[in-house]
C-alpha positions in Angstrom: 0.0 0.0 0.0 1.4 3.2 -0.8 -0.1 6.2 1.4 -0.4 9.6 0.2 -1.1 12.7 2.5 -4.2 15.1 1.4 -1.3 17.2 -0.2 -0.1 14.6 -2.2 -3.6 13.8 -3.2 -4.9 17.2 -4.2 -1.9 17.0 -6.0 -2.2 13.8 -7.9 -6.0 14.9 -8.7 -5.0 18.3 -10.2 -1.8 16.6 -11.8 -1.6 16.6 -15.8 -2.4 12.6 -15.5 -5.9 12.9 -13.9 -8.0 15.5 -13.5 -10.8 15.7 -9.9 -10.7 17.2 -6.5 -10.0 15.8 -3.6 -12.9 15.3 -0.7 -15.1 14.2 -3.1 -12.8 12.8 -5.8 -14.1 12.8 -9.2 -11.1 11.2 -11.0 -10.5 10.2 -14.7 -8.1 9.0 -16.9 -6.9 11.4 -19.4 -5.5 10.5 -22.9 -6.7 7.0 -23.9 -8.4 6.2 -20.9 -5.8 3.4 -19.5 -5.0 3.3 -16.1 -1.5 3.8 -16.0 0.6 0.8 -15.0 -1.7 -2.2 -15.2 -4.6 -0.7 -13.0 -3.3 0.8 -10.4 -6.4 2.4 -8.0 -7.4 5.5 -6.3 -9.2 5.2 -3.3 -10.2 7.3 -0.6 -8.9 5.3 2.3 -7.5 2.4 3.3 -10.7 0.5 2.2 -10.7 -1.6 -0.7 -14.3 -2.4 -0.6 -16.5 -0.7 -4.1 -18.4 1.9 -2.6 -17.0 2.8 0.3 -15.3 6.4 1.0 -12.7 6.7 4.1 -10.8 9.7 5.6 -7.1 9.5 4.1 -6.2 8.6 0.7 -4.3 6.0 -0.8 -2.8 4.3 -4.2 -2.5 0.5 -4.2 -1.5 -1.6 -7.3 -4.6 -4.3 -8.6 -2.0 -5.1 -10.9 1.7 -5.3 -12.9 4.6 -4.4 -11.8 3.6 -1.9 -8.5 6.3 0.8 -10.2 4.5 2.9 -12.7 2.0 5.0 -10.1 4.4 7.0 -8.0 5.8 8.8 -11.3 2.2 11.0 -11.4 3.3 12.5 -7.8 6.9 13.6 -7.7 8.9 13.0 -4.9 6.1 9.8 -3.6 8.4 7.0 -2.5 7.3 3.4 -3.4 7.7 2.2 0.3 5.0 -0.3 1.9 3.3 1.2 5.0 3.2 -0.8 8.4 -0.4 -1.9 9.0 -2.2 1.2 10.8 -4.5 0.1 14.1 -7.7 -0.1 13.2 -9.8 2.6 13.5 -13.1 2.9 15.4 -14.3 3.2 12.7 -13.1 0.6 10.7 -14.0 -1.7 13.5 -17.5 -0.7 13.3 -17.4 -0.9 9.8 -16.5 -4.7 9.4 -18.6 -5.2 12.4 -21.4 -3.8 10.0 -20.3 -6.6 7.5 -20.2 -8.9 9.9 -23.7 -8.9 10.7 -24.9 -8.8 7.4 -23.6 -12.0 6.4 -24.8 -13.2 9.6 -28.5 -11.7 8.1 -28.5 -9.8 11.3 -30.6 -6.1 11.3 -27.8 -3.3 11.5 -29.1 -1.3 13.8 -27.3 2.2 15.5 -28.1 0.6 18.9 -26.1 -2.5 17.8 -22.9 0.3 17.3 -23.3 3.0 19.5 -21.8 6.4 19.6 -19.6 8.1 16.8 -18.1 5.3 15.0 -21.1 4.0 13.8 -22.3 7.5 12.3 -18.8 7.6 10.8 -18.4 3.1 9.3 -22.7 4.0 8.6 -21.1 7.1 6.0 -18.2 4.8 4.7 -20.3 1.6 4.2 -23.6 3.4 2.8 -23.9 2.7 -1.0 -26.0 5.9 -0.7 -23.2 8.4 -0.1 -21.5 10.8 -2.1 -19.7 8.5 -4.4 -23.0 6.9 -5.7 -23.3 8.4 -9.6 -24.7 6.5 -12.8 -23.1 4.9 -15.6 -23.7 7.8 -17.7 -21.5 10.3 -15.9 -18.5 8.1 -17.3 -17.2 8.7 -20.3 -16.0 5.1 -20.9 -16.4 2.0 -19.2 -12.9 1.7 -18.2 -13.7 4.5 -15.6 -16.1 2.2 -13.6 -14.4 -1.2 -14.4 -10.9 -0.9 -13.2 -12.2 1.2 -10.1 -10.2 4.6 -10.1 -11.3 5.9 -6.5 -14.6 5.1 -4.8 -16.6 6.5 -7.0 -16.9 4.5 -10.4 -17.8 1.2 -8.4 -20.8 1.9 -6.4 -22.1 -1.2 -4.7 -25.9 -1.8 -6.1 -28.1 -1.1 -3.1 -31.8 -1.8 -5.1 -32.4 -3.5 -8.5 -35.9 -3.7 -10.7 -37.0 -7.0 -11.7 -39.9 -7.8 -14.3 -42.8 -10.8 -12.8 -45.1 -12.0 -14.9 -47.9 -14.3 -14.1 -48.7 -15.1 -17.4 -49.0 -18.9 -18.1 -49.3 -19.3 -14.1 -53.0 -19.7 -14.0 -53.4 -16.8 -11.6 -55.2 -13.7 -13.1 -53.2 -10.6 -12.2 -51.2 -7.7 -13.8 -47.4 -8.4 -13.7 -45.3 -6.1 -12.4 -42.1 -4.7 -11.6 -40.9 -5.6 -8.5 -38.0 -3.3 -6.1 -35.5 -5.6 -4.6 -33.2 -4.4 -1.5 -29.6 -5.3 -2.2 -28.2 -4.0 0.2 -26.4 -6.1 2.8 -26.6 -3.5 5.7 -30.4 -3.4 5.3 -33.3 -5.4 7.5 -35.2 -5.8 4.2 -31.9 -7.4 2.3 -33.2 -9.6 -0.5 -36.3 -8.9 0.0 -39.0 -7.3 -2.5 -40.0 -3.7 -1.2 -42.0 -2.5 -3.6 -44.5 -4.0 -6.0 -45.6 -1.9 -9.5 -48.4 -3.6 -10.7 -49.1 -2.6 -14.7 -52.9 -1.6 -15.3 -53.4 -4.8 -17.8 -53.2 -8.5 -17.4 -51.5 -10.9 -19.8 -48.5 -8.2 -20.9 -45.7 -11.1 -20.4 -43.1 -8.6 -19.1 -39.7 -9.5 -20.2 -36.8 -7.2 -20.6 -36.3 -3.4 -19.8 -34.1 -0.6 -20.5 -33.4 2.9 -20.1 -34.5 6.5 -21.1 -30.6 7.2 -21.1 -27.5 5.7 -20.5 -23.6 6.1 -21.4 -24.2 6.6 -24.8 -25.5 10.0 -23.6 -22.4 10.6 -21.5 -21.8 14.7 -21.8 -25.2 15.8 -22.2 -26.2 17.3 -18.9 -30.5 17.4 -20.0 -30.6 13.7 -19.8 -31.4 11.8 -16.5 -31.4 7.9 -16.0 -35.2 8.5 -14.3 -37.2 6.2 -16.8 -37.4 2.3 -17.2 -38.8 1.1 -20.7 -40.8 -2.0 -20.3 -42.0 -3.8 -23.4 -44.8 -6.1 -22.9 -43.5 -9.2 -25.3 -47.0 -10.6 -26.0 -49.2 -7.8 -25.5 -46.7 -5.4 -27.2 -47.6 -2.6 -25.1 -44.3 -0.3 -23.5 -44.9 0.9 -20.4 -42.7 4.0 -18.9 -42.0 4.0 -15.7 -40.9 6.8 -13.3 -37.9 5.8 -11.1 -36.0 8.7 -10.5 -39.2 10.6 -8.2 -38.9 8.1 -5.2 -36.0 5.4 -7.0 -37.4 2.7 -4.1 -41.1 2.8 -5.2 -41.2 3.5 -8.8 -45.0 4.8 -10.4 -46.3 4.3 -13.9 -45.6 7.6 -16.2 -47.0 6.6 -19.4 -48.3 3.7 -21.8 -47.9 3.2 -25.0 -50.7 1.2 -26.8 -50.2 -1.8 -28.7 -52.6 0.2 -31.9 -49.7 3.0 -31.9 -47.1 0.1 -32.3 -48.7 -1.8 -34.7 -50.0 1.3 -37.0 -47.0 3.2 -37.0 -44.2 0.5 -37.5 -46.0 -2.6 -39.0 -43.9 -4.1 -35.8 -45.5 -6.3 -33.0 -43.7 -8.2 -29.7 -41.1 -6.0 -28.7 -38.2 -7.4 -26.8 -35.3 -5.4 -26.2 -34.9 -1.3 -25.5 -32.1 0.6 -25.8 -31.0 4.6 -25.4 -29.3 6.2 -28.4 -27.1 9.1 -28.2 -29.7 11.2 -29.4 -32.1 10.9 -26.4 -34.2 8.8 -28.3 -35.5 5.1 -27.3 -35.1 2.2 -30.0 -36.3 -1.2 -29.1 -36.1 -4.6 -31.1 -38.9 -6.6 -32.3 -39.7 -10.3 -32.9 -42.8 -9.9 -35.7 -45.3 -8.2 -36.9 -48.8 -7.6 -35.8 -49.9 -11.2 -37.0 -47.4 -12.9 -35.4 -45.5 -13.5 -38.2 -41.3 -13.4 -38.2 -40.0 -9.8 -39.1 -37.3 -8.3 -37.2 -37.2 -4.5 -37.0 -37.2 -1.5 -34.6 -39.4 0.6 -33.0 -38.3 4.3 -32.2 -40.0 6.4 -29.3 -39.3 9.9 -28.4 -36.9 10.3 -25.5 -38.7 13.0 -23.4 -42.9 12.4 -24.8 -42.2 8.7 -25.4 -44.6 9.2 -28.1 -44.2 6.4 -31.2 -42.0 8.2 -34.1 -41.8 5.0 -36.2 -39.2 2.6 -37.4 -35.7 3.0 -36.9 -34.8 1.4 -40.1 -35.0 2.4 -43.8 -35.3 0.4 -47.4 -36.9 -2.7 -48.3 -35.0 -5.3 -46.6 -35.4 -6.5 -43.2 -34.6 -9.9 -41.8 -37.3 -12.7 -41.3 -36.5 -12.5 -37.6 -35.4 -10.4 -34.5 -35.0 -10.6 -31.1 -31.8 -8.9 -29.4 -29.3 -6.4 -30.8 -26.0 -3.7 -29.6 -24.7 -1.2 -31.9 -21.7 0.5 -32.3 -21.5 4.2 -33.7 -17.6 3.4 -34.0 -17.7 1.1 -36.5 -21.0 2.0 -38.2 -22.7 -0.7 -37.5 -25.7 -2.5 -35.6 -26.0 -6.3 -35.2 -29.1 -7.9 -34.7 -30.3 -11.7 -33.4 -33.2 -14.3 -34.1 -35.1 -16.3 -32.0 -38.3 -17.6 -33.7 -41.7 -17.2 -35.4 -43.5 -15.3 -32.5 -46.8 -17.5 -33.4 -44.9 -20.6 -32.7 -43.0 -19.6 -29.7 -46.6 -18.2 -28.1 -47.2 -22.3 -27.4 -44.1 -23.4 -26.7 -41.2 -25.3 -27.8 -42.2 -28.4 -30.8 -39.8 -30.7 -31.7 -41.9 -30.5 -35.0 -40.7 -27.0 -36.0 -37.2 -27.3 -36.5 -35.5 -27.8 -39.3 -38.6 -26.1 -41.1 -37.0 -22.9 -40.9 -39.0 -21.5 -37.5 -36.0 -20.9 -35.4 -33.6 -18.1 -36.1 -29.8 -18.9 -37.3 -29.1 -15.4 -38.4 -26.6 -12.8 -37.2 -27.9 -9.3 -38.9 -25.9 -6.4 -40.0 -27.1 -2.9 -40.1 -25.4 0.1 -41.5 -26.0 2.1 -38.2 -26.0 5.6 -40.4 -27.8 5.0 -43.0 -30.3 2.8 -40.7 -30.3 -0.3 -43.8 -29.9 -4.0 -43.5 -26.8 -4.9 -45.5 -25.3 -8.4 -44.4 -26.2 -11.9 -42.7 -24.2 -14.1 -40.9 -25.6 -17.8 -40.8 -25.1 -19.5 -37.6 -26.4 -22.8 -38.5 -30.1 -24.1 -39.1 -32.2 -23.4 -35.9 -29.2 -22.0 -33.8 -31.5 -19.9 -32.5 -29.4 -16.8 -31.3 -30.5 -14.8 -28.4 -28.1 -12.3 -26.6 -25.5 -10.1 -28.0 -23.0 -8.0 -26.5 -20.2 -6.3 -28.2 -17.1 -5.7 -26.2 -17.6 -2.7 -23.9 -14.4 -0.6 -25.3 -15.8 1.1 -27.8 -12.9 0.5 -29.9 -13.2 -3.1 -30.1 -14.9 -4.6 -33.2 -16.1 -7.6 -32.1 -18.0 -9.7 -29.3 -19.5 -12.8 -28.3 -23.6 -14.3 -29.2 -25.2 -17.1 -27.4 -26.9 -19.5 -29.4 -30.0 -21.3 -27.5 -30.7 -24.2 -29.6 -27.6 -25.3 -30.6 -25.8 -24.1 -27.3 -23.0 -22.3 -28.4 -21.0 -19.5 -28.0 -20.2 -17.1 -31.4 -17.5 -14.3 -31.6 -18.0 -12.3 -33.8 -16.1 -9.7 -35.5 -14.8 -6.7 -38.2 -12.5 -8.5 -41.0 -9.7 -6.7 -42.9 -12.5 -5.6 -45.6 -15.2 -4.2 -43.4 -17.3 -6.9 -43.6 -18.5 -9.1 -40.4 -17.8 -12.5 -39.9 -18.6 -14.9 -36.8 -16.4 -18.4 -35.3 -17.9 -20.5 -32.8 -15.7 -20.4 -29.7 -17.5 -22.4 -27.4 -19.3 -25.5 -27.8 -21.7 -26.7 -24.7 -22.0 -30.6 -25.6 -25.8 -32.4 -25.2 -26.4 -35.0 -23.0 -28.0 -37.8 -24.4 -31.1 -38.6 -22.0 -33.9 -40.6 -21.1 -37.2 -39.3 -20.0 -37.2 -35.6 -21.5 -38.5 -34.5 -24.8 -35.7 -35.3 -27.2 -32.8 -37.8 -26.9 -30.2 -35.4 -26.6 -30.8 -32.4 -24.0 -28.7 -29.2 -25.1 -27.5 -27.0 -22.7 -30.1 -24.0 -23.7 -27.9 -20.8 -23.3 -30.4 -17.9 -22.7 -28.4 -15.1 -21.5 -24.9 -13.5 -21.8 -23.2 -10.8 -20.4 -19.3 -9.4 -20.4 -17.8 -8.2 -17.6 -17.3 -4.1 -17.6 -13.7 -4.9 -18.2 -14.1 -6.8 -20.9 -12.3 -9.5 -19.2 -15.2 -12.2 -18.3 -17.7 -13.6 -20.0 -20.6 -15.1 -18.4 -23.5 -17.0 -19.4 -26.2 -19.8 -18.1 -27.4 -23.1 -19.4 -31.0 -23.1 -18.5 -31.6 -26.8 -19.2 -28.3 -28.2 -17.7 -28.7 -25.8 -14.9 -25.0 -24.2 -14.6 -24.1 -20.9 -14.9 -20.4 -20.2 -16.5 -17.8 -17.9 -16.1 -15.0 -17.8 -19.2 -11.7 -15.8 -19.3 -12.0 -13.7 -22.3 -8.4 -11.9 -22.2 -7.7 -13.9 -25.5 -11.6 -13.6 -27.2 -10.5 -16.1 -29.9 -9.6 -18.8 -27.2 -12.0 -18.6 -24.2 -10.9 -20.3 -20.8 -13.4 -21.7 -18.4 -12.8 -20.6 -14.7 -15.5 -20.7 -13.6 -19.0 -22.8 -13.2 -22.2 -23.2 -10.2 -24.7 -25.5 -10.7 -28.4 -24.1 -9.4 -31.0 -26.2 -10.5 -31.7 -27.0 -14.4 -33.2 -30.4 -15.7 -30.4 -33.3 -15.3 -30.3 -33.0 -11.2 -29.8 -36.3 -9.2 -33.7 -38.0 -8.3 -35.2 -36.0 -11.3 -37.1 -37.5 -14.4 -34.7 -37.1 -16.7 -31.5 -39.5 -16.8 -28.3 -38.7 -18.0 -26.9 -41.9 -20.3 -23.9 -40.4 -21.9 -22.3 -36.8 -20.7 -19.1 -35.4 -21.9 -18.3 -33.0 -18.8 -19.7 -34.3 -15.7 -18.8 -37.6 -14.0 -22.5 -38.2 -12.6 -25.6 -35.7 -12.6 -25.3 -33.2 -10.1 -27.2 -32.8 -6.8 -30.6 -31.1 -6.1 -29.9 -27.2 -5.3 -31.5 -26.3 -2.5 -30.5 -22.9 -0.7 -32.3 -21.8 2.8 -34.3 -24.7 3.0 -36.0 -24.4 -0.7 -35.8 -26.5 -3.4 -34.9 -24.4 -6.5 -37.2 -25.1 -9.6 -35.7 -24.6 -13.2 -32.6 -23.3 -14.5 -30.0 -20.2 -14.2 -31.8 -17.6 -16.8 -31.5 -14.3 -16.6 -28.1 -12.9 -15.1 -26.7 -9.4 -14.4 -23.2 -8.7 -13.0 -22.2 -6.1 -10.5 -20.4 -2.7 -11.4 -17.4 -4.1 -9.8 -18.0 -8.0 -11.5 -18.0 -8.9 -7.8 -21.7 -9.9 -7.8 -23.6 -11.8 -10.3 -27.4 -11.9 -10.2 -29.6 -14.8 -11.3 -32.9 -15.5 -12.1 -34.8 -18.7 -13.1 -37.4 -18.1 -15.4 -37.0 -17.9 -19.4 -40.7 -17.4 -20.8 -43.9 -18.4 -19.1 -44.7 -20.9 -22.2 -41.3 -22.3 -22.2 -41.3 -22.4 -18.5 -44.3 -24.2 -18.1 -43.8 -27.0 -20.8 -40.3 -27.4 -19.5 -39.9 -26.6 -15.8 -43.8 -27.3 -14.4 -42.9 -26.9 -10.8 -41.5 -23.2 -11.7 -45.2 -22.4 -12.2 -46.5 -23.8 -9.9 -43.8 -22.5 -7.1 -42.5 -19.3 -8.4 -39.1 -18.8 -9.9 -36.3 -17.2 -7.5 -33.1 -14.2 -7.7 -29.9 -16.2 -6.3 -26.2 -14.0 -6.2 -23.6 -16.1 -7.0 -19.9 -14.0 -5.3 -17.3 -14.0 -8.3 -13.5 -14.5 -7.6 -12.9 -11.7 -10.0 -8.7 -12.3 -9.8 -8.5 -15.9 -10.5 -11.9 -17.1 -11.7 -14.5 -19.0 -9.8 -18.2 -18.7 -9.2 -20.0 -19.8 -5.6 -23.3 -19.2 -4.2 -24.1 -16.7 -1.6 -25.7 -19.3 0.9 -27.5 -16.0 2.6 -29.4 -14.4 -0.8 -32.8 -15.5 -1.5 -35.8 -13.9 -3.6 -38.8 -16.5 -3.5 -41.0 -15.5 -5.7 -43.2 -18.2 -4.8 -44.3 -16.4 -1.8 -45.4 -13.3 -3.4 -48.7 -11.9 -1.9 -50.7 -12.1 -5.5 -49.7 -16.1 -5.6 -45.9 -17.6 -7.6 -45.0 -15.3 -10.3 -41.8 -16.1 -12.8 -39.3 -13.3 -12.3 -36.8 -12.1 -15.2 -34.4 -9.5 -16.0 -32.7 -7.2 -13.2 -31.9 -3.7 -14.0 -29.7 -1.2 -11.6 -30.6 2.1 -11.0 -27.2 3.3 -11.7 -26.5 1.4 -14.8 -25.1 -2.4 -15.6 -23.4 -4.4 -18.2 -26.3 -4.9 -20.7 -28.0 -1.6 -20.7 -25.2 0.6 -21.1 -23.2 1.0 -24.7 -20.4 3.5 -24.3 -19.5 5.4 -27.9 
């Protein structure tokens, strides 16, 4: 640890190398946006914890070879400190942490006087150093953690329930979740948003702004877009008036949708630079394949029309990520929205109902221009670029066919894709085909670009892959919780590739998960990663009946984010089987402050 005095910090904040004040400590990288050194950290304090301001201020190396940081202070010797004492406040502090892995209520009485007014301010994700995504010019500034402030710990996160499919005859809603560890209410739902129509099928969500508006001081990160994926009505949601119990600010009709774009069940929403709000569709009105965008007004929300231009358009859509740096947009494919409304048949594949189609758009002039085949019904789902905007390429999951695509800009301006990971079937008895596949539904890349993470819904394992060389991924990481192939189950496994028998039940705080890892979001800091367990209701009900009939459930797996390695935090339970309304199937988590799948720096 190298310790700096205020002095030497005012002066390493004001230096040519970074610019900030000291106190609160708004710092940046200047020039390319590398940290210099390897990733050497600013932090206010001896604390290493994300989120958590102290009194002095310090520099420690994360990596390389510990050398590089003292050059940006002159005259800062690169001598180790002895260990300081700790602090009252320190104490109190860890004491703090303490209790909330032991689920205990952190209470002032608990730590009296003015240490716990003092760890209460350092520990608080609610303090100063709490800003959104958007305040950063590129993800680098939040990932590699330069000072307290670009790695806020998550304190609440919005999830969209559905009871669609479950029998019980209720709106869905969006439902508050306390993630903070410090709280009485931790993993607990504190707020329910019910939507004023039943039957929607909430699924994903996005925001009225994020880092691609980084520098524009009108916009605010105060609405959540929620498209309704079989109703195809977009709700609006207020979170920025009380951000723990969010109200309903407008709703778009499915009529406006469908006359105005010839587009029908919208899927996934994302900010542009312009303020505006462009979200992906699966169809058309009829149900039929079509895959195109819908473009709303970022302050009325009002329908303007489609995003794209010309005569072509894909037969499919689901997901997509653009890039304003290398002109371009890339779309996915799921399915036929007519045939996915029932459920998954055996009977339509290889009859050309499944998507296998990577799309390419010319982001300026808003035209489809190239296709990228993935294989007959490869069915490809989430996309994420790399997060440096620089970087021409990034990694698919394909459902279906359970693999994992890079894709990327060749020497010609043209895209190509290589499958880089291959997730082998099981062959099985007693499930719906012969051979189980491991069903990737979701994907995500860690804000450093250095992880990649994704689940196998049916196989029930969520996976963690070193990315540092994106042609040659390295699995480091891998939880079971839950999926179709458990020990005592219907199904059994004959022949497997990776596992030496079928892994055990998961059951966490007494409860029995149903179905598989889903949905998954990562922390700011890639400490945490969030899961959820249901995909869609159909799918969910023909493949995971005890998920409707008990309710799906939010699990936090903690990340080794040094070495690699996933395990399950033993003390983080949402059931959403108890929910007052009856079991509702939960879905994608959003933070208030931003996350790895909303946010596209440019």
């Amino acid at each position: 640890m190298l310790e700096l005095s205020p002095s030497q910090g005012r002066a390493l904040a004001q230096g040519p190398h970074f610019r900030g004040a000291f106190g609160g400590l708004s710092v940046s990288t200047a020039g390319n946006g590398q940290e210099a050194n390897g990733g050497a950290i600013i932090s206010l304090g001896s604390s290493s914890l994300p989120g958590i301001c102290s009194l002095g201020t310090s520099v420690r190396q994360r990596r390389g070879d510990g050398d590089g940081f003292a050059e940006l202070v002159p005259g800062l010797a690169h001598e180790a400190s002895e260990p300081a004492e700790p602090t009252g406040s320190s104490r109190a502090r860890d004491q703090i942490r303490e209790m909330a892995f032991e689920e205990q209520t952190c209470t002032e009485q608990q730590i009296s006087g003015p240490d716990w007014q003092l760890a209460k301010a350092e520990t608080s994700c609610a303090n100063k150093c709490k800003v959104p995504c958007q305040q950063f010019q590129t993800c680098q500034d939040i990932a590699k953690g330069v000072c307290c402030v670009p790695v806020p710990r998550e304190e609440i996160a919005y999830v969209t329930c559905t009871y669609r499919n479950t029998c019980i005859e209720k709106p869905d809603f969006l439902a508050t979740i306390d993630l903070d560890p410090c709280s009485s209410c931790y993993g607990q739902v504190i707020h329910r948003l019910p939507m004023p129509n039943v039957g929607d099928e909430l699924h994903h969500s996005g925001w009225n702004a994020c880092s691609s508006c980084f520098g524009d001081v009108t916009k605010k990160r105060n609405r959540l877009v929620l498209p309704s994926l079989i109703s195809s009505r977009i709700y609006v949601v207020d979170v920025g008036t009380d951000p723990r119990a969010p109200r309903l600010f407008k709703v778009v009709n499915p009529e406006d949708v469908f006359w105005r774009c010839d587009l029908g069940y919208p899927h996934t929403s994302h900010c542009l630079g312009s303020g505006e709000i462009m979200i992906s569709t699966l169809g058309d009105p009829a149900g039929n394949g079509k895959g195109g965008f819908i473009l709303l007004d970022g302050d009325t929300f009002e329908v303007k029309g489609n995003w794209e231009k010309g005569d072509k358009s894909p037969p499919m859509g689901y997901d997509f990520w653009y890039q304003p740096r290398h002109n371009v947009l890339i779309s996915t494919e799921w399915g036929i929205p007519k045939c996915l409304g029932y459920g998954f048949d055996p009977n339509d594949l290889k009859k050309g109902r499944y998507g296998r189609r990577l799309n390419v758009w010319d982001w300026t002039a808003h035209t489809y221009v190239q296709a990228i085949d993935l294989g007959e019904d490869a069915a490809p789902l989430e996309i994420r670029f790399l997060h440096n905007p620089e970087a021409a390429e990034g990694f698919v999951g394909c459902t279906i066919s359970s693999a994992i695509h890079r894709f990327y800009k060749t020497e010609c301006g043209t895209w190509a894709a290589q499958k880089v990971i291959q997730v082998p079937s099981k062959k099985v008895q007693g499930w719906l085909l012969p051979e189980m596949p491991g069903f990737i539904t979701d994907i995500l890349i860690s804000l450093d670009d250095r992880f990649l993470y994704f689940s196998n819904w049916l196989h029930g394992d969520v996976r963690q892959y070193d990315i540092s060389d994106t042609r040659r991924p390295r699995l480091v990481g891998q939880v079971f919780v839950g999926g179709s192939i458990t020990k005592g189950g219907p199904v059994t496994v004959c022949e497997d590739e990776e596992l030496p028998s079928q892994p055990e039940p998961f059951v966490i705080k007494g409860k029995r998960v149903p179905g598989g890892p889903q949905m998954i979001q990562l922390s700011l800091d890639g400490k945490r990663l969030y899961v959820t367990t249901s995909l869609y209701s159909a799918w969910d009900r023909q493949f995971y009946p005890d998920l409707i009939k008990e309710g799906s459930v939010m699990l936090q797996l903690d990340v080794d984010t040094e070495r690699g390695g996933l395990s399950v935090n033993r003390g983080f339970l949402v059931d959403f089987g108890r929910e007052p309304g009856g079991p509702c199937l939960a879905h994608e988590m959003r933070y208030p402050g931003g996350d790895c799948t909303s946010d596209i720096w440019l």
